[in-house]
N, C-alpha and C positions, 0 to 999 in steps of 0.2 A: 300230300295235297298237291295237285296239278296245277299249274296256273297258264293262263290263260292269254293269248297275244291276236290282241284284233286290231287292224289299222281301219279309222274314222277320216273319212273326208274333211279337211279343213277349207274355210272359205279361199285360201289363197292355193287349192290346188293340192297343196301336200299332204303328208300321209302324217297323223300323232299315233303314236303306238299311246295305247291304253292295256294298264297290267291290271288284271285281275286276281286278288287275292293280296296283292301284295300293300302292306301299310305305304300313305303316303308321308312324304315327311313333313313333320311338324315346324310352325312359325320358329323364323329364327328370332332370336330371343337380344333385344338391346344391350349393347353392355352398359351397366348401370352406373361405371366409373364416369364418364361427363358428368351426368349429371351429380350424383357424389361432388365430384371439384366443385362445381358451380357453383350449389348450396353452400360446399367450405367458403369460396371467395366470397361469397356473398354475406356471409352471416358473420368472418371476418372484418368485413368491411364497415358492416355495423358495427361491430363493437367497438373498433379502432373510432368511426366517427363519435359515438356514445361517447370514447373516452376521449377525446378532444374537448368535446363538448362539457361535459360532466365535470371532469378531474377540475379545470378551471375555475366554473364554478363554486365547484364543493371546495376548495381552496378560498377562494373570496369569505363564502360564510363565515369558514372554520377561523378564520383570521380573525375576521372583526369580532368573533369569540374570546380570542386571547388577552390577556396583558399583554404591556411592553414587556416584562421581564420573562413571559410564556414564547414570546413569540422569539426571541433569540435562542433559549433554550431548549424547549422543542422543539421534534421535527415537521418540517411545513406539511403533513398530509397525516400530520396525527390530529388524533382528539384532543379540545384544547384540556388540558387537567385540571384548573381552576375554571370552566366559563364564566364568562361577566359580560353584563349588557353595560359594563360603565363605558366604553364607547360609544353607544349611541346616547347614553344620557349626553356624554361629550359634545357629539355634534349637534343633537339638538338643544342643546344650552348657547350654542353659538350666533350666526345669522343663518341657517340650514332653512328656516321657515320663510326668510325673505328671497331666498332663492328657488326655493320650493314654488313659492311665488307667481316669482319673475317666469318663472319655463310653465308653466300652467299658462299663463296669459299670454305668453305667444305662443304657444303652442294650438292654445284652442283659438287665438285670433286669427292666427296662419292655416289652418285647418278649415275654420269659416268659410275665409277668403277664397281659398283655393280651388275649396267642391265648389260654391255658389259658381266662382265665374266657371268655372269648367265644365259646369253640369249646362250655364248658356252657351257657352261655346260650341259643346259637342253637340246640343239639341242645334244650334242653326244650323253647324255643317252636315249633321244627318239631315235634317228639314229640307235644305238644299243642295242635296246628293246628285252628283252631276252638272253644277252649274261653277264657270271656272273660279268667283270668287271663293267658292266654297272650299273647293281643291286647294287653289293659294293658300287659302286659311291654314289648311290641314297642314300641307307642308311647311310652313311656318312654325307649325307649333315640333311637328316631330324633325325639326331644321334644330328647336332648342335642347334634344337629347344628346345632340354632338357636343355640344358647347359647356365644357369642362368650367365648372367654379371657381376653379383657384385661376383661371387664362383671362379673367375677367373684376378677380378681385379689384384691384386698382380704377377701372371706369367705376365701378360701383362705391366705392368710398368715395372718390369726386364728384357722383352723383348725388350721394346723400349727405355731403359736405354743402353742397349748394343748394339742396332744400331744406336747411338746417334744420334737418334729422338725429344730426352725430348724437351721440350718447343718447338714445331713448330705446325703449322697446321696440317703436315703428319701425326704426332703421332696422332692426332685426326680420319684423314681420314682411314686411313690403318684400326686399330681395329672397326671401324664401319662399314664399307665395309664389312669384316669378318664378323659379327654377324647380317648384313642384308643379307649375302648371303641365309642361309638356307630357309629363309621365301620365296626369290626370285626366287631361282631353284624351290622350289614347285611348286609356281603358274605359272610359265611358264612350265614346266613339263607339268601339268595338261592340259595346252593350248592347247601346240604341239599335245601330244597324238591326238586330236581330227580334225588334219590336215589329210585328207587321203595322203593314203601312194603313193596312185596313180602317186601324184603330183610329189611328191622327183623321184619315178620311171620315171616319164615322162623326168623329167631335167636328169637323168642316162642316159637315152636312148641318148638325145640331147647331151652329153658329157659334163656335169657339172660336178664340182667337189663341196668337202666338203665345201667349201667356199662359192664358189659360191650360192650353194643352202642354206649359212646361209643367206646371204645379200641381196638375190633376191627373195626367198621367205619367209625364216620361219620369217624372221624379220619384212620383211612387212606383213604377215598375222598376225602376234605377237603383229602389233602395238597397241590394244585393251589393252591388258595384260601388254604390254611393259609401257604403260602410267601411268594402275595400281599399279605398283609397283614402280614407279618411285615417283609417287603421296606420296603411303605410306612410302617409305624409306625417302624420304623428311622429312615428318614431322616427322619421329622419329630421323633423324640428326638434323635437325632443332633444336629439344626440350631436344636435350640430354643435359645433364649435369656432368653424372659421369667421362667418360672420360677427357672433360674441364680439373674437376676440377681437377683431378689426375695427367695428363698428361701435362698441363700446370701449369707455375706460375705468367710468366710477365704478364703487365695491356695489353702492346697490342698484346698479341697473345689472350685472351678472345674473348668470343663468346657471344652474344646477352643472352643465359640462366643463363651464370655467371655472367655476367657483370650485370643482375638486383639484384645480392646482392650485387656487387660494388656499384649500385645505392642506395642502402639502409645505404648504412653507408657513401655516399657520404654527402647524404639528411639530415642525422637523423633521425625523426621522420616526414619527410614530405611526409608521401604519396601518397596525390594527385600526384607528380613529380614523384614516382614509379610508381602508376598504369598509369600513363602518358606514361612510359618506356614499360610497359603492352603489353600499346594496341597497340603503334607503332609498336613492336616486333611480333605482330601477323598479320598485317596486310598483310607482303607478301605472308607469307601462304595462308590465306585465300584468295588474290587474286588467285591464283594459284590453289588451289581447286574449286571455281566460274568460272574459264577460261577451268579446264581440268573435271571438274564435269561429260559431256557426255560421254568421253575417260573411266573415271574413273567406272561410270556405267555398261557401254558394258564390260569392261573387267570384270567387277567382275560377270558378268549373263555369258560372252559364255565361258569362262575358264572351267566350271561346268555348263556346259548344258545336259553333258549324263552323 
């Protein structure tokens, strides 16, 4: 078989030899070891975080499974051999239900508090986007993300010492509301902005006022976002403890985060019945995160969508 050699004019002048007859060669082919590694490190990485995650966990449950007498002579990641829920008979035969309480009621007063003013706040500085009190505003509030808790404890105990607050729930609620505002006008901030303006103009024309155009619309389009933070300011009141313990002293104004070292020196050395106090203590949350999970999502993707 012959083959064939003709040179073709190319646009820049020069000659391409073209072979006739002859195979051209084939794509070269990726080598498939990167990506191989990558999947390793990555699916690696998974697991290690799983077991981070997990093993702690499933250690807590397994615990508040045991006896005292289990829990020394087993080993801590075995199955307990006798399980007994008499730990948590334990702890809820105690004051478990008054603490249970106590963290419900701040929790959901502090939660209140914190979307209502923040859902007004971020609607005027949206409303008045580009005007300098507006600005100031802003920067005031995301001025309070710097400003560390524990660098301020001391003003604040004098402050609620002097509006005799000490020992109550308020004193808990009030300085946490505060220090979850900043985080809360953000991500509503964020929200709004991405309301067209059409709409607020449309309710202008129809004779709405500033009110009205909070409660009719920016709140129910809000509701994504509104759930968001309501989610997350939860469980940082929830889990607080500095406040508690500063701000409080009696046994029943404590809150489910102190009152598990209440439990620790009630007990002694019986753990099982602490990490019994544990997992009851986390259990609302987590219901609550499981129920508003969808809420929880949407809001955290369209807040930050452009």
């Amino acid at each position: 078989m012959s083959t064939t050699v003709t040179r073709t004019p190319t646009p820049a002048g020069q000659a391409r030899v073209r072979t006739r007859g002859a195979t051209p060669p084939g794509p070269v082919r990726p080598n498939p070891l990167p990506g191989l590694l990558r999947r390793a490190l990555t699916g690696g990485a998974t697991l290690l975080w799983a077991a981070i995650v997990v093993v702690p966990v499933y250690w807590l449950v397994v615990t508040s499974l045991r006896g005292r007498a289990d829990f020394t002579a087993d080993s801590p990641l075995a199955l307990p051999g006798h399980p007994t829920l008499g730990n948590y008979r334990t702890v809820l035969a105690s004051d478990f239900t008054a603490y249970l309480l106590n963290s419900v009621i701040v929790t959901a007063a502090t939660v209140a508090l914190t979307v209502t003013v923040a859902l007004m706040a971020a609607f005027a500085i949206v409303r008045g986007a580009g005007s300098r009190l507006s600005r100031l505003s802003f920067r005031l509030y995301l001025l309070g993300l710097a400003i560390p808790l524990q660098a301020v404890i001391i003003p604040v105990y004098l402050l609620i010492i002097r509006m005799r607050l000490y020992d109550s729930l308020l004193a808990i609620v009030l300085p946490s509301a505060a220090f979850a505002l900043p985080i809360t006008v953000m991500i509503l901030v964020s929200f709004l902005r991405d309301v067209p303006r059409s709409l607020f103009e449309a309710m202008v024309v129809d004779g709405a006022g500033d009110w009205r155009m909070l409660f009719s619309l920016a709140a129910p389009l809000a509701r994504p976002a509104l759930m968001t933070v309501a989610v997350y300011d939860g469980l940082q009141v929830w889990n607080g403890f500095l406040f508690p313990l500063i701000l409080t002293q009696s046994g029943d104004k404590a809150v489910l985060p102190l009152a598990l070292t209440l439990y620790r020196g009630q007990f002694g050395i019986d753990v099982p019945a602490t990490m019994a106090a544990v997992v009851l203590s986390t259990l609302p949350m987590l219901a609550l995160f499981i129920l508003a999970r969808r809420q929880l999502v949407a809001g955290l993707t369209a807040g930050f969508s452009k």
